[in-house]
Structure formats: C-alpha cells, structure tokens
C-alpha positions, -999 to +999 in steps of 0.1 A: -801+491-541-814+462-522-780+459-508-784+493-491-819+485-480-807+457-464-784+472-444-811+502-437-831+476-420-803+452-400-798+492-384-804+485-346-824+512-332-811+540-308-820+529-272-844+552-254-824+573-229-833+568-197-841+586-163-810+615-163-796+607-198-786+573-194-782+547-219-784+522-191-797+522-154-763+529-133-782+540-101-778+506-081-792+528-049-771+551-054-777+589-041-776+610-069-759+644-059-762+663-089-795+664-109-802+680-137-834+683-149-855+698-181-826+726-182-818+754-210-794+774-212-791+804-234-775+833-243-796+860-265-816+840-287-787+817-288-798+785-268-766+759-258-787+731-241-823+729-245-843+703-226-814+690-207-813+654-180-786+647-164-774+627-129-744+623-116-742+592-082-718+599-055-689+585-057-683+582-094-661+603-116-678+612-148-663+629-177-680+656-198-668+654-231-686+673-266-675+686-296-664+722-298-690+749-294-718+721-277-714+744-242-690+721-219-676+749-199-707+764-199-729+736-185-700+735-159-702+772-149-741+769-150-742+740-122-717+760-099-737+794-105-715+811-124-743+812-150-777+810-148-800+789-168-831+802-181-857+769-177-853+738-156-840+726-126-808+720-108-799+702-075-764+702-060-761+675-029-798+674-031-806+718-026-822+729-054-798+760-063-828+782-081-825+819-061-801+802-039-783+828-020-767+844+013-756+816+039-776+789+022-754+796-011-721+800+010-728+764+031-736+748-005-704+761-018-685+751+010-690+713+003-678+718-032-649+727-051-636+734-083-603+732-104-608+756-131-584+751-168-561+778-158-560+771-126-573+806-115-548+811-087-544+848-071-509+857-086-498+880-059-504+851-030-485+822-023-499+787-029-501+790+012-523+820+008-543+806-021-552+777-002-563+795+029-587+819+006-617+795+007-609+784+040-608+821+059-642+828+036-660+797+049-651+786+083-622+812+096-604+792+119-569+805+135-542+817+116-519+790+122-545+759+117-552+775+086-515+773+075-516+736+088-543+727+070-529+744+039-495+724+042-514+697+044-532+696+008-501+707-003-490+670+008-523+656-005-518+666-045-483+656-044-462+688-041-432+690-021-438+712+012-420+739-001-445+749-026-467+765+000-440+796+001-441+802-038-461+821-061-475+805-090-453+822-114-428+804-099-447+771-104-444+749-139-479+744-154-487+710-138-476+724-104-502+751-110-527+725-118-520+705-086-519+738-063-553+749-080-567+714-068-551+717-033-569+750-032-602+731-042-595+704-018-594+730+017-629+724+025-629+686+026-657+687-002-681+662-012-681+673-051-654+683-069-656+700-106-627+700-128-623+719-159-597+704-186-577+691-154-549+674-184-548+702-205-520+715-218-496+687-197-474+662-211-482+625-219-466+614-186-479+646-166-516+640-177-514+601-166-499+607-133-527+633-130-555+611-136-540+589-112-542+612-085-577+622-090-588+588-089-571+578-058-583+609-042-617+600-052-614+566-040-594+575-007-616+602+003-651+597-013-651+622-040-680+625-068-656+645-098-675+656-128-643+668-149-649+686-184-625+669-207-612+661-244-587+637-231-596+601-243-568+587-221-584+600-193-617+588-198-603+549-204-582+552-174-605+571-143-640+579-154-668+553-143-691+567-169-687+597-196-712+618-207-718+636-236-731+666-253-747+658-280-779+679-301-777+705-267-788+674-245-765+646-228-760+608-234-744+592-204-729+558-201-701+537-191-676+535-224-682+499-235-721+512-238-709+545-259-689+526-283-719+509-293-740+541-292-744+549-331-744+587-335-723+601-358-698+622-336-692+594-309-683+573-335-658+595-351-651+607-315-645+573-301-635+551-334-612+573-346-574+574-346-571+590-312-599+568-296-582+531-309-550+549-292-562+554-264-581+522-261-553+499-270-533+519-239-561+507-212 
C-alpha cells in the first residue's frame, strides 16, 4: 500500500498545454497559417471536438493521428469547409473562413490543396484532365499551357509522362495516390492536406511516399497537415504530430509525446507497432 502511494506521488504532473495545443513553444517566429481556435464540432447532439486549439507554422509537416471514432477526417473536412463547425474559429493563411464565400472562398482555395484517401479522381478523365480541373476552375489559362502544366506535376510526383493519357482505372493504387497529389499540386499551393496519403500501400510504397512529400515540402515550401495512422510515417517526415485526444489536440514533436503520460499515446506510441517503427528511424 505505501508502495503504491509512493509511486502515486513520484507521478510527474501533465504539462499545461500551451498557446494552440502545444506541449512545448515550437513557434520560433514562425507564421502560423492554420489556427484553430475554441472550435466544436458536432453533429446532432453528438459533439466530436469541443473546445478545440490548434496551430500549425509554415513550413512544417504535421501529422494528425487519434484513435478510431476521435473525428480525424472530420476535423480535416471541417478546416477545408467541407463541414462546418458549430463554435470557434478558424483561420487558413491568416483569412478567417467563417461565411467565407464567392471569390474570396475560390482565391482561399486556390492556395490550397488536398489529397483525399481514395484519391477522389474523376474516373471518366485522364490524369491529364484531372489535373487541369482545379486549374481551368481557378485561373483558366490556354488549353495547351494547361496540358504543360499538367505534364509537368506529372514529373513532380514521380510518374512516368505517359500517365497523363490514362484513366485511373488503369492506374495501380499508389499511382492513383501520386496522380491525386499531382492534381493537388496544380495551383502551386502554400498548404497541402492529405488524408491517409500511405494507406492501403505496401511497406516499400508507403516509404518512398513519405519521401516524396517531404522533399516536396522542403523543395517547394509546403506546410502538409496529413491525417495518418502510420507510425513510420510520423518517425520518418512529420516535424511535430498532433493528436486527438478527449475531442481536443496535444501537439508536439515525438521525443516530447513519448514522454506525454496519457493512456492511449502510451499504448499508441509504446506499443509493438510504435518500438517498430522507432527502431526503423
């Protein structure tokens, strides 16, 4: 009994989260171009995330990460507008997207993209076509630049150039990823959202993906904020991971979550899977 006391007290404390959920102060000056503030999110009298802080610096590729049914995807489709939260604020590249709409939505949308888990390609286009979409919605350029510029994301995601000419049923599943990026890469955006970008891919697939979004981050200035269950993905690319834990978020790098005591990141992060994926770094 006095044993267990003991140990009760030698306990350390939980650190008190800091400005946008973080466990420590990452911001170094940085410009925060997502920020997330007092949010909810609900559904009925069903409430996913109550209360919610959350920044993401540009730059930086963060990984969202929560057990099942703690509203990953739906946070995700919340910040782009698919959904709309019910309290709080958010600000994408600094615009506060509350009643956002019309050409002030459309030029927000333009400097973003997103990858979603299918991939969400138009089945009766080409990866040519697909590509162009976005790009005929949001600038309209000529015909032929547009197919240049097309051909030219085809390059930048590593498919050969005669990908542009096929439809995605013609595509393996990691081709299909990569063209669904391509597509989210036309408009040269500042923010790029990914949703379970190594799902469903091989060991070897889902590594030589994550090295392609981190060197397109690096080479081109990306902020990614990738929903994600792959551990091997957040050793190897993500700067800091957040997660979603009691419908809020706890963000920090991984060194500082492997030493944050809550009962799912340790079984999350100190299990089987996690000392994997921790002895592969």
């Amino acid at each position: 009994m006095a044993e267990a006391q003991a140990q009760t007290k030698e306990k350390p404390p939980q650190p008190k989260l800091l400005e946008g959920g973080q466990l420590a102060d990452h911001r170094d000056g940085r410009e925060v171009v997502l920020r997330l503030r007092g949010v909810r999110t609900q559904f009925g009298d069903n409430i996913i995330h109550n209360n919610l802080d959350f920044d993401v610096f540009r730059g930086e590729i963060v990984g969202l990460v929560g057990g099942s049914g703690t509203g990953k995807s739906v946070l995700l489709r919340t910040i782009i507008g698919l959904n709309r939260h019910t309290k709080g604020t958010i600000e994408v590249l600094g615009v506060d997207t509350a009643g956002l709409h019309g050409k002030a939505e459309r030029e927000l949308q333009a400097r973003t993209g997103v990858q979603f888990q299918d991939g969400a390609l138009f089945s009766s286009l080409s990866v040519t076509e697909n590509i162009i979409v976005p790009i005929r919605e949001h600038v309209g350029l000529e015909e032929q630049l547009m197919r240049d510029i097309a051909a030219l994301k085809v390059a930048m995601v590593g498919l050969p150039p005669d990908t542009g000419d096929k439809k995605p049923s013609e595509l393996s599943g990691g081709m299909r990823k990569r063209a669904s990026l391509a597509r989210a890469l036309a408009l040269d955006p500042e923010l790029l959202f990914l949703d379970e970008p190594t799902a469903g891919l091989d060991p070897i697939g889902a590594a030589h993906y994550d090295e392609l979004v981190k060197g397109l981050s690096r080479n081109l200035g990306l902020t990614v904020l990738m929903v994600t269950h792959d551990l091997d993905s957040l050793y190897a690319i993500c700067d800091r991971i957040a997660v979603l834990l009691d419908k809020r978020v706890v963000v920090g790098t991984m060194d500082e979550l492997l030493a944050y005591d809550h009962p799912w990141v340790r079984e999350y992060f100190h299990g089987p899977r996690g000392r994997a994926a921790a002895r592969q770094e």
